[in-house]
N, C-alpha and C positions, 0 to 999 in steps of 0.2 A: 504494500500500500504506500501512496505518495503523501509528503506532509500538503495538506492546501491551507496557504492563509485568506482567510473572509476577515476583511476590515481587522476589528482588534482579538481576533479569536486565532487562536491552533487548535486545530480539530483531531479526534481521534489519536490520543496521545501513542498508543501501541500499534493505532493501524486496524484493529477491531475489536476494539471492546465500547465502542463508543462513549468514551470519556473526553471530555470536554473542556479546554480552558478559556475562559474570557477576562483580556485584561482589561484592568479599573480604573488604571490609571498611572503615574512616576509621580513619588513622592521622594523629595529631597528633606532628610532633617539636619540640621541646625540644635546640636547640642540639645537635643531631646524636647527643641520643637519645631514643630509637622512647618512646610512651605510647600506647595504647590509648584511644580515644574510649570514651564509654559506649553497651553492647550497643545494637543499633536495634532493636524489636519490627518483625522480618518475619513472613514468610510467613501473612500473610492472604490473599494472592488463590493462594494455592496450597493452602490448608490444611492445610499442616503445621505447627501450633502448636507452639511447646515446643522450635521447633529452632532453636540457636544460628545465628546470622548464616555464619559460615564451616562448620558442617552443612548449611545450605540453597545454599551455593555450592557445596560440593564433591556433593550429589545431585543439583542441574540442573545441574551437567557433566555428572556422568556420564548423564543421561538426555538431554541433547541431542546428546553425542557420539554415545550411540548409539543416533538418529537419523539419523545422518550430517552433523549440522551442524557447521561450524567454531568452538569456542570458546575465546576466551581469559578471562580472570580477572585482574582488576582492584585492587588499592588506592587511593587517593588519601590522600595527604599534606600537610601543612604543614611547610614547609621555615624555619628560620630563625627561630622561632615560638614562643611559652613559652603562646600563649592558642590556641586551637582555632577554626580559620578565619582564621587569621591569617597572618601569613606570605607564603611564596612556595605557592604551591597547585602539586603536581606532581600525575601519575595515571601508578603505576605498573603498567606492560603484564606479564602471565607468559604463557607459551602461543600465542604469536605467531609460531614459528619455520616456521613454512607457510604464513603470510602472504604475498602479493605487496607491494612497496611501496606501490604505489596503496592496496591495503586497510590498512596500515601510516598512510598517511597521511590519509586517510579517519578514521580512527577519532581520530590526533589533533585533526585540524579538529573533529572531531563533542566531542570535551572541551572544546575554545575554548583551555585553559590555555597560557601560555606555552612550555613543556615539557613531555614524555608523551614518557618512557622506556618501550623495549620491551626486557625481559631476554630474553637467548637464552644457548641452552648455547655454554660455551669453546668458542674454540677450540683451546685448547690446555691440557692436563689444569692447567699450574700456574696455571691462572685460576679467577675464581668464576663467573664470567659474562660475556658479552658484550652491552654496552646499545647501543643506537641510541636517539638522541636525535632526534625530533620536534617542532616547533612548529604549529602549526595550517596553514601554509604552505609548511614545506621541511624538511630533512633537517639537522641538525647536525651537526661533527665533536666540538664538543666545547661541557659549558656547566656551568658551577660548580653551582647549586643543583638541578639535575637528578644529576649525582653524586652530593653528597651524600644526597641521599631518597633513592636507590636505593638507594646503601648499606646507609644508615638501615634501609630494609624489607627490604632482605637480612640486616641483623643480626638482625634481630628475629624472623626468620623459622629465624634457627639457620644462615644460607648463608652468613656473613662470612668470606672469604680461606679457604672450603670445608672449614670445619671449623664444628663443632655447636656 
């Protein structure tokens, strides 16, 4: 199977299992606060001009989910970092909570980055989230500059310690 890229997605990460990534966006942080890269001119090979970067993620979710495919949604970050590309480079996972490990880790290999955090819902209401931390190789229990990005993109996102 061939990789096809549609606007901001990579399709079929193994070629068939149809798992699914769609990126959210480049986030640049700044000493553990969130800044916004500038917009990326998408959606050409899809033709929907004029639509914001995270409009064209959140419409091919929702037209591959329902499909039937499996997708998660994507950020990448710079960790530790005052210039853009700089840094510790993380890729944070949302929508991964039906994953199997194996696909779990597939997908981090398939980043290469040192770390690739997957947020998943609490388990326990007075949390914000539960991360698992991935390297291209194995599974983490625990790793500093994968925290704090996630954080970071949980702030920014309005999810910080589960309050707007």
């Amino acid at each position: 199977s061939k990789w096809e890229a549609k606007a901001a997605s990579r399709e079929n990460l193994s070629g068939r299992d149809g798992l699914c990534m769609v990126f959210a966006g480049l986030v640049g942080l700044t000493m553990g606060a969130a800044r916004r890269r500038p917009s990326m001119a998408v959606a050409l090979a899809s033709g929907a001009v004029g639509l914001t970067l995270s409009a064209l993620a959140t419409r091919l979710t929702r037209h591959l989910s329902a499909h039937g495919r499996k997708v998660v949604t994507f950020e990448t970050c710079d960790v530790f970092s005052s210039t853009a590309f700089g840094g510790n480079p993380l890729a944070v996972v949302f929508g991964a909570e039906a994953l199997t490990d194996d696909e779990l880790q597939r997908i981090a290999a398939e980043f290469g980055y040192s770390e690739t955090t997957f947020v998943m819902p609490p388990e326990k209401a007075s949390s914000t989230a539960r991360v698992r931390i991935f390297t291209p190789t194995a599974e983490l229990p625990f790793a500093g500059h994968p925290n704090v990005g996630t954080a970071a993109v949980l702030a920014r996102r309005g999810k910080a310690f589960g309050k707007p």
